[in-house]
Structure formats: structure tokens, C-alpha cells
C-alpha positions in Angstrom: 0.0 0.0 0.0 1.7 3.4 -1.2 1.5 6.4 1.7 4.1 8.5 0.9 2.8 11.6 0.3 3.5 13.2 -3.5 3.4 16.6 -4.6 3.1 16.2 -7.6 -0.3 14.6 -7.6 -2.3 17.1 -10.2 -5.6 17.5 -7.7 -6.7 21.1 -9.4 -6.7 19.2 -13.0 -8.3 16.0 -10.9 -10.8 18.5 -9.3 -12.0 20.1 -12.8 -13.4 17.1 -14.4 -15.9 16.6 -11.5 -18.7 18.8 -12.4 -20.2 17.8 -8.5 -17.4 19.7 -6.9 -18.7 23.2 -7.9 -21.8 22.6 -5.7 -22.0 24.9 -2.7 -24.7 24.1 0.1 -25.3 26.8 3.0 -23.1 28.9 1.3 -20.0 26.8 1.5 -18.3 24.6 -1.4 -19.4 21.1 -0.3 -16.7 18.6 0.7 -18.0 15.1 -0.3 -16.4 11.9 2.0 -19.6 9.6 0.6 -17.8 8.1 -1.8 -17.8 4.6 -0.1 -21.5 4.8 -0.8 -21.3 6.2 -4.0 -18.4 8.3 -6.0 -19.3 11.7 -7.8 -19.3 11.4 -11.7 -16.5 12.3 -14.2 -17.9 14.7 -16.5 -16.7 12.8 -19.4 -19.0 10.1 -18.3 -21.7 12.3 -18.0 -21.1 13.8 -21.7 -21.2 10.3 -22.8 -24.3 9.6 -20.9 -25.9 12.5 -22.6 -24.6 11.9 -26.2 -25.7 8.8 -26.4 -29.2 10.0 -25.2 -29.1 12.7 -27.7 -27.9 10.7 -30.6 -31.1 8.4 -30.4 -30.5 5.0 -28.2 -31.7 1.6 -30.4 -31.8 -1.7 -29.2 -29.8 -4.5 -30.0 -29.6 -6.1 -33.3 -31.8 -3.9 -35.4 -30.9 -2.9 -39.0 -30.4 0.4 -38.3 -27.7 2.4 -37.1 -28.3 3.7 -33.4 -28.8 -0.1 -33.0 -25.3 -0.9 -34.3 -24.0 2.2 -32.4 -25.4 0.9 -28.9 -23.7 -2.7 -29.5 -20.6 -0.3 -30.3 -21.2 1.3 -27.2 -21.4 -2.4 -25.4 -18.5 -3.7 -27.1 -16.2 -0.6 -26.0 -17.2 -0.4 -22.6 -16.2 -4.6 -21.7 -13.2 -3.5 -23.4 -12.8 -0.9 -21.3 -13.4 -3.0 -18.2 -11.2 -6.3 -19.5 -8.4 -3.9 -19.2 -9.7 -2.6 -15.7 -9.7 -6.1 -14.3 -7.5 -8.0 -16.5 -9.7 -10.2 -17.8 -11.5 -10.9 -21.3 -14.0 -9.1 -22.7 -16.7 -11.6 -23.3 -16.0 -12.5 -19.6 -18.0 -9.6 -18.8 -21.9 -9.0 -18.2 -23.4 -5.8 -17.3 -26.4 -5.6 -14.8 -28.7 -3.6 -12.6 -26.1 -3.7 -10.0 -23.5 -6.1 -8.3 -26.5 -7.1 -6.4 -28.9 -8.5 -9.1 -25.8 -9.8 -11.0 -25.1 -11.9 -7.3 -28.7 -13.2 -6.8 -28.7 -14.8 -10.4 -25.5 -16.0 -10.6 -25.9 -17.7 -7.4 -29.3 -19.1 -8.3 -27.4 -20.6 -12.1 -24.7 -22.2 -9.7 -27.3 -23.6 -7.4 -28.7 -25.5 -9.9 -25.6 -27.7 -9.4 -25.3 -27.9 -6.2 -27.0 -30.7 -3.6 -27.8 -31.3 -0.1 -25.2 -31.2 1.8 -22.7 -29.2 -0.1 -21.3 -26.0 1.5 -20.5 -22.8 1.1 -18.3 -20.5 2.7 -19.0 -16.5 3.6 -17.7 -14.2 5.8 -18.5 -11.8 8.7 -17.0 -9.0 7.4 -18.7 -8.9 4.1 -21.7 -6.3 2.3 -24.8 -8.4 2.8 -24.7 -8.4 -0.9 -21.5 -11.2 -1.3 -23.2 -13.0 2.0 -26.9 -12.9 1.5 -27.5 -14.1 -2.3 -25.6 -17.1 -1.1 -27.3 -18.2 1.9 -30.4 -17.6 -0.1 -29.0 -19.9 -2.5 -28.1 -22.7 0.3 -31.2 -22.5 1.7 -33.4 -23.3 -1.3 -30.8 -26.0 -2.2 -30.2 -28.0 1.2 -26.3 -26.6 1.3 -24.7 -25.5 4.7 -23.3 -22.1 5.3 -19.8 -21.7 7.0 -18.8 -18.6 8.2 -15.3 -17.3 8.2 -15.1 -14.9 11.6 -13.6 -11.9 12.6 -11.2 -11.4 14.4 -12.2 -8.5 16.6 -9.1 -7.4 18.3 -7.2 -7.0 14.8 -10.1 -6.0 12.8 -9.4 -8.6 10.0 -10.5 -12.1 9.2 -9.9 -14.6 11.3 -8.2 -17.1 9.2 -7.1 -19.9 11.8 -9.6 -22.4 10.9 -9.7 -22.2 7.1 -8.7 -25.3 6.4 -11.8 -26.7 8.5 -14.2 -24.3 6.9 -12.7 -24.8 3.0 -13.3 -28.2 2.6 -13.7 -31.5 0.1 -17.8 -30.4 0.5 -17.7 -26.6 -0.3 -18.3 -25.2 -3.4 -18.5 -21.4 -3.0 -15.8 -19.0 -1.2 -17.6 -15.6 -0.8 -15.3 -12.9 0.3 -15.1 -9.3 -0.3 -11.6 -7.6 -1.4 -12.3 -5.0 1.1 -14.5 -3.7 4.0 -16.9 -1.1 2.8 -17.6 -0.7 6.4 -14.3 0.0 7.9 -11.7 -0.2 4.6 -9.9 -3.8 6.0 -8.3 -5.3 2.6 -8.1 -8.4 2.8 -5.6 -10.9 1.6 -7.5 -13.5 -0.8 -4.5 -15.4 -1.5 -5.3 -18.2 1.5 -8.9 -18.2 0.0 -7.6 -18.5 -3.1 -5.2 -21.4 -2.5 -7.2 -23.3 -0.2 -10.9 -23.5 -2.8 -8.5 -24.1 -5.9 -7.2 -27.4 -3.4 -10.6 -28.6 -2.5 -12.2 -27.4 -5.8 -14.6 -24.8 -4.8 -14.8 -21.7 -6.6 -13.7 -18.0 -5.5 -16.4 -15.3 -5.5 -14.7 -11.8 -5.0 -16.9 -9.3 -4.3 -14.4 -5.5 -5.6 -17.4 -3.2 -5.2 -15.4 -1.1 -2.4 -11.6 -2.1 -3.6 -12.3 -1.4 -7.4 -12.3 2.0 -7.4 -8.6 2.3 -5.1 -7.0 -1.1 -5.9 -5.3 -2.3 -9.0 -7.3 -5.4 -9.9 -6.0 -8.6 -11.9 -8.2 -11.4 -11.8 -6.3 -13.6 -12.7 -3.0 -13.0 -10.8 -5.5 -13.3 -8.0 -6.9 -16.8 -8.9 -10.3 -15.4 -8.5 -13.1 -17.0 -10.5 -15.9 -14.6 -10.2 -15.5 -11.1 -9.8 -17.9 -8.0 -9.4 -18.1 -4.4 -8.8 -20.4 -1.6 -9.6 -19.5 1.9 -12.0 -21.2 4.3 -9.5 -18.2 3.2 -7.1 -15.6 4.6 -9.4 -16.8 7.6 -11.0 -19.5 6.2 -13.3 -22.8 5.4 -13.8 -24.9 2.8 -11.7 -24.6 -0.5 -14.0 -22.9 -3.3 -11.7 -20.2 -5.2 -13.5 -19.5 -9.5 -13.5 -16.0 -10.6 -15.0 -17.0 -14.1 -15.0 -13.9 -16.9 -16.2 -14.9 -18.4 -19.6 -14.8 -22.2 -18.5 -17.3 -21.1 -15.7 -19.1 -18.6 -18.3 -19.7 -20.7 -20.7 -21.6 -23.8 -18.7 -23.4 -21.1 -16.7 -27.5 -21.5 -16.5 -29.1 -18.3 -15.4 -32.8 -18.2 -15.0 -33.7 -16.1 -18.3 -36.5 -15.4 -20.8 -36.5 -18.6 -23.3 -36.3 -16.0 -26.4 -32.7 -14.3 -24.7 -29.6 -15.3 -25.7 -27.9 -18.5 -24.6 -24.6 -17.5 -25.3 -22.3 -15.6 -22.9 -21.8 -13.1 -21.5 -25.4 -11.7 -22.5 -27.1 -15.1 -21.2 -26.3 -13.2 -18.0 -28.0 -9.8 -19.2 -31.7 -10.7 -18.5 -33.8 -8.1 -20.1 -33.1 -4.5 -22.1 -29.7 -3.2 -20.3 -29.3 0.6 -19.1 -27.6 1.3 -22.5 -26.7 4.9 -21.7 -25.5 4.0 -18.5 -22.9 1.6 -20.0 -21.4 4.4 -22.6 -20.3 5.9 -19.3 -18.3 2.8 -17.9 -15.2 3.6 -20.6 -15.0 6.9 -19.6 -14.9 6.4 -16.3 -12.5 3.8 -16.4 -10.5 6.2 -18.6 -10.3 8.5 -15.9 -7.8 6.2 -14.1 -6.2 5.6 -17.0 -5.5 10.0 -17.8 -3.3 9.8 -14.5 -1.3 7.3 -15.7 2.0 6.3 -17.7 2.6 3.1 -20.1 2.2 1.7 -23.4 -0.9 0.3 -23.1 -4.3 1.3 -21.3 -4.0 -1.4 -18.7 -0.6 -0.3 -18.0 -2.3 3.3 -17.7 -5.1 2.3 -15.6 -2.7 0.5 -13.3 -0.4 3.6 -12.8 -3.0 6.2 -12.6 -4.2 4.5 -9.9 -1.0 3.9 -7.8 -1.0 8.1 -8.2 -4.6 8.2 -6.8 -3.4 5.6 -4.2 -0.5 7.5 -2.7 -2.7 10.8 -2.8 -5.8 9.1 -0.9 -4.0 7.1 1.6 -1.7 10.4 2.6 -4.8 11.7 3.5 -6.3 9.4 4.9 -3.7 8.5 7.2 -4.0 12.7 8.4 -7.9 11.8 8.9 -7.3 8.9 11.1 -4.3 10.4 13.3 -6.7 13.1 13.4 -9.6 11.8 14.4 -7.6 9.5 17.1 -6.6 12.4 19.1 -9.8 13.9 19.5 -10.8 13.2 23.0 -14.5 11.0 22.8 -13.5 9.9 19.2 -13.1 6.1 18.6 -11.9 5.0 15.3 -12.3 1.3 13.8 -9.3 0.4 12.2 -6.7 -2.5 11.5 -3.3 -2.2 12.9 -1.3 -0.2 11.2 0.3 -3.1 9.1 -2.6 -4.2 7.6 -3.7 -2.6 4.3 -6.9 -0.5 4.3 -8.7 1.4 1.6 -9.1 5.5 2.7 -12.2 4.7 4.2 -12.7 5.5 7.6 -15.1 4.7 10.1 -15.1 6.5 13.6 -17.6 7.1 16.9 -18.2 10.0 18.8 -19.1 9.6 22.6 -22.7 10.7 23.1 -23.8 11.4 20.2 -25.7 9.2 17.7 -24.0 8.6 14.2 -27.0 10.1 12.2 -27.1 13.3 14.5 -23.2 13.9 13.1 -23.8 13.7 9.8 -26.3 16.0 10.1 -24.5 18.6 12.0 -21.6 18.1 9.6 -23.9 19.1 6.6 -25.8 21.6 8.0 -23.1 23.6 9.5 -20.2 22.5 7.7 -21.0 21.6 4.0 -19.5 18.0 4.8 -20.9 15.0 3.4 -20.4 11.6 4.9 -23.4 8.7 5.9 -23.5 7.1 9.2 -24.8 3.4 9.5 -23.6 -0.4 9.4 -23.7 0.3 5.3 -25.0 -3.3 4.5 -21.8 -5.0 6.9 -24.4 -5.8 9.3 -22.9 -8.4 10.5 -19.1 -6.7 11.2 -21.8 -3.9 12.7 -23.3 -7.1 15.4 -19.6 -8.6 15.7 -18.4 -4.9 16.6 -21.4 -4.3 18.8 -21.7 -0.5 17.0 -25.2 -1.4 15.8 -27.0 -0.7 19.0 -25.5 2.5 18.8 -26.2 3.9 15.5 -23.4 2.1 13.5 -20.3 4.3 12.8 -20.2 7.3 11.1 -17.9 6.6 7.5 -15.9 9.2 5.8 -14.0 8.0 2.4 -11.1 9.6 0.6 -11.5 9.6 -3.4 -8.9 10.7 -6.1 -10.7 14.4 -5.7 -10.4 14.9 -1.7 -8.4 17.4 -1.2 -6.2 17.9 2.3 -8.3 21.4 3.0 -11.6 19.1 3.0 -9.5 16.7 5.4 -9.0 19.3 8.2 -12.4 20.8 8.0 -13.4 17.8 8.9 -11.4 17.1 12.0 -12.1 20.4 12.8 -15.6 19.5 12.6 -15.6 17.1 14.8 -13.2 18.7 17.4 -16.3 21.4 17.6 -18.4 18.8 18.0 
């Protein structure tokens, strides 16, 4: 993970292609820390958005051409995210969101499954890599194991792994990183110990995509998903599925839809303007960065953004720390964390601070368990309100940083 602190990072030309950023509320330029729930939009996805609007959308296969230009549109934006991820292009399907995409692609897998298979989750995971799966288990007769957390260290709890991956399991769920509290997670035991019994990786990048360097591959995961709206584009949710898995795949699906891959997976008319922003937005990594080829961009652009945002972040969290009454949740410091922090104030309710921070300060953060309900009961911050979550993104800037810890030392 990259910390040191840069000065050359080019945050006023970041800044300008984020038409959000001009927005002032109470009189005061807002300072936006939601991106965990949600990034703000490059304006060149937006002007893509609205061009293709403009231009007269089609659907697919007609004989005309704003049908050939929206499977144009398609075509470049799994390009776009096969060099993102590292993986093929007709590995990837588009969908509502990560969450649909999970629910049917656990309900295709299920049809293979039996009584008395397993899968494996974990209780640090978005419901959304936890819950499609015990949904799954239940209508199949499979049992659910559940990898723990290690509450002390604020990771996984990886000691009995080899009991929980076993000859019976067939799915290993496990997010990248924590939405919740930013906790990265190594996958690489995962990995190695479902690829010795057999069982199949399910990554769920939705909160590492947008800060992480992904390669699938490299990573031996077999299923892979994130959402656009996490990294500066639209809300489509993405599935880089490997072909051998792909192509033997059996979603539930309309009998007149294609049985081919990936669009066997895209049940229904997709958000075709939402998906000529994905290339866009994926390009915006790729403008910060150096190399011969766009992966090679996309992967140094976002080692920039990852020495900018973890440079501030770092400031947050020391900040934060030394406010009397604070209490932040975070890893040791040796463990690798996204810029995504997640703090408690003494006697006062989550919710009440994000409200105070927006009405009097122009800040912008969420408060809640954000879907990690479980990490929320482990952590025993549900009962009080969950935490309150402020994020870093490639546009946070280090004046918005100490307003914030200002804020709260008003507070």
C-alpha cells in the first residue's frame, strides 16, 4: 500500500473534471467523503451519458444504425473493463447492479449444487456477497460456513480455514475489502485453499475497485464483481465471470434471450446509456497514468490516486484519534486499508453527526452499518447507531480533510 505523500499529484486538474465539486450548500463549497456509498461522476462520463441519449439510443440487433452504435457502445465499454480487471471481454456481463448480478448467478450455480454441499462466507462482508448465497443454500439444502472476525485485529480470522474450505464446499464468498471499515483483505489463503478442495472464488471489488489495482487472474479469483457508480461512473454493476465457468453457466432467463455468454447473463433491455459511461470512467484512471498500453495506464494512474488518498487518509485517522470522545475502527497499522474511515463520537448518535456536519459545515459523509451488518453485530456498534464513515477519493483534497477534523473537534 503506497502512503508517501506526492506533490506532484495534479488535484486542481483532478478536481476540474468533477462537475459535483462546484456545488455549494449553506453557502459553502461542499466537501464530499460519501464516496464509499457512491463516488461523484466524471464529467466525461456524463457527456457520454448524454450523447448517447441525444444521438437516439436503439436496441440491439436492429438494421439500423443507433442499434449498431449501442452494440458499439457495449463492445467498448467490456473492453474498457477487460483492461480494468485483467480479464477478457466476453468474460464480462453488465447488470442492474453487483446485487442482481449476485442473486442470479448464485441461483445458475445452485442449480448444481446438492444437499449437503457448503459454502463459505464471511462476517466481514456487504450483505450483498453474504446474503444471495445463503439464499441460495437455503433453497438447495447446502450449509453455510462462516469465516469470523477477528475482533481485536479488525481482520478475518483465518485460523480455521482449512476446517471451513473443505472437500464439501463449493463457493468462497469474500469481499476484497470492507466497505464498512476499509480492511483489505488478503484473498491469497482463499484462493489457494478452494483451488485445493475445488470450490470456486467469488470476489466481491465493489469497495476495492475504485482504489485497488485489480488482476483477476493473478488473484486466482473466479468470479468477480463491482459496480460503475463506485468509481466515478454510472450505476450499471459489472460480473467478470472466467470463460470455462461462463460458458456452462444457466441463469434463469426469458426462453427467447440469448444462450450465449456473456449476454445469457443480461436478462432483459440493459441501461444502454449507463454503459457508454463505464469507458469513460474507467478512462479517468487511465489519464493519471503512464505506459504503453491502457491497462498499463489504468494501473499507474491508480498507484497516483493511491498515494494521494492514503496520505490523506492516514491525516484523517491520526486526526480523528486524538480527538478526546472519538473512537476509530481500524486494522493495525500493518494491515492494508482502503481510505475509508469509520469512527464514533461519545454521546452522540452517528446520524445526529452527519447532520451537524452538513448543515453547519458543508460536509458529506453517511453514518450506518452500510450493508456489513454483521461486522456492525460482531463490533457491537449497531446498537449505537453504526459508525459514522468518511471516504477519501482521487478528488479529496487535504483542505476538506482538516475541515473535517475540525468539525468534529467542535463537535
Amino acid at each position: 500500500m503506497k502512503t508517501t505523500a506526492t506533490t506532484n499529484y495534479p488535484i486542481t486538474k483532478v478536481r476540474e473534471q468533477f462537475p459535483a465539486l462546484t456545488r455549494t450548500y449553506k453557502g459553502r463549497p461542499v466537501a464530499y467523503f460519501d464516496g464509499p456509498g457512491g463516488s461523484q461522476v466524471v464529467g466525461s462520463a456524463i457527456q457520454a451519458i448524454a450523447r448517447y441519449m441525444e444521438r437516439g439510443g436503439g436496441n440491439l440487433h436492429g438494421a439500423f444504425p443507433s442499434s449498431w452504435e449501442t452494440e458499439e457502445v457495449i463492445s467498448e465499454a467490456r473492453l474498457a473493463v477487460a483492461d480494468f480487471l485483467n480479464v477478457q471481454a466476453k468474460e464480462v456481463a453488465f447488470g442492474a447492479n453487483m446485487t442482481t448480478l449476485t442473486i442470479a448467478i448464485a441461483n445458475a450455480l445452485g442449480k448444481k449444487f446438492k444437499a449437503g454441499d457448503e459454502i463459505v462466507v464471511t462476517e466481514m462482508d456487504h450483505r450483498a456477497n453474504v446474503d444471495p448465497w445463503i439464499m441460495m443454500a437455503e433453497d438447495r439444502g447446502l450449509t453455510v460456513r462462516w469465516v469470523k472476525v477477528d475482533t481485536k485485529m479488525k481482520t478475518l480470522d483465518l485460523t480455521e480455514l482449512d476446517e471451513l474450505i473443505n472437500e464439501k464446499t463449493k463457493i468462497v464468498a469474500v469481499g476484497m475489502a470492507s466497505n464498512a471499515i476499509g480492511t483489505i483483505v488478503d484473498l491469497k489463503p482463499f484462493a489457494e485453499r478452494a483451488k485445493k478442495v475445488g470450490a470456486l472464488l467469488v470476489a466481491d471489488a465493489v469497495h476495492a475497485a475504485p482504489h485497488l489495482p485489480i488482476d483477476r487472474d493473478d488473484m486466482q479469483i473466479d468470479i468477480l464483481l463491482c459496480s460503475a457508480y463506485k468509481f466515478f461512473g454510472p450505476h450499471i454493476g459489472i460480473a467478470a465471470i472466467k470463460e470455462e465457468i461462463f460458458k456452462d453457466l444457466e441463469p434463469y432467463k426469458l426462453t427467447t434471450s440469448p444462450s450465449y455468454y456473456p449476454d445469457k447473463l443480461e436478462t432483459g433491455t440493459q441501461n444502454h446509456e449507463g454503459i457508454a459511461g463505464i469507458r469513460p470512467a474507467i478512462e479517468f484512471f487511465a489519464g493519471l497514468g503512464e505506459g504503453e498500453t491502457r491497462r498499463e495506464h489504468i494501473v499507474s494512474g491508480m498507484e497516483h490516486i493511491e498515494v494521494h488518498e492514503n496520505s490523506l487518509a492516514n491525516r484523517l485517522r491520526d486526526g480523528l484519534a486524538a480527538i478526546e470522545g472519538v473512537t476509530v475502527t481500524q486494522a493495525a497499522a500493518d494491515v492494508q486499508k482502503t481510505p475509508t474511515v469509520a469512527f464514533q463520537v461519545s454521546g452522540i448518535e452517528p446520524g445526529e453527526i452527519c447532520k451537524k456536519l452538513a448543515e453547519d459545515y458543508s460536509i458529506f459523509v453517511a453514518a450506518g452499518h452500510f450493508y456489513a451488518s454483521t461486522l456492525g453485530d460482531v463490533l457491537s456498534v449497531n446498537d449505537s447507531g453504526g459508525w459514522v464513515r468518511a471516504g477519501l477519493a482521487p478528488y479529496s483534497t487535504e483542505e476538506e480533510v482538516e475541515r473535517l477534523i475540525d468539525a468534529i473537534k467542535n463537535l
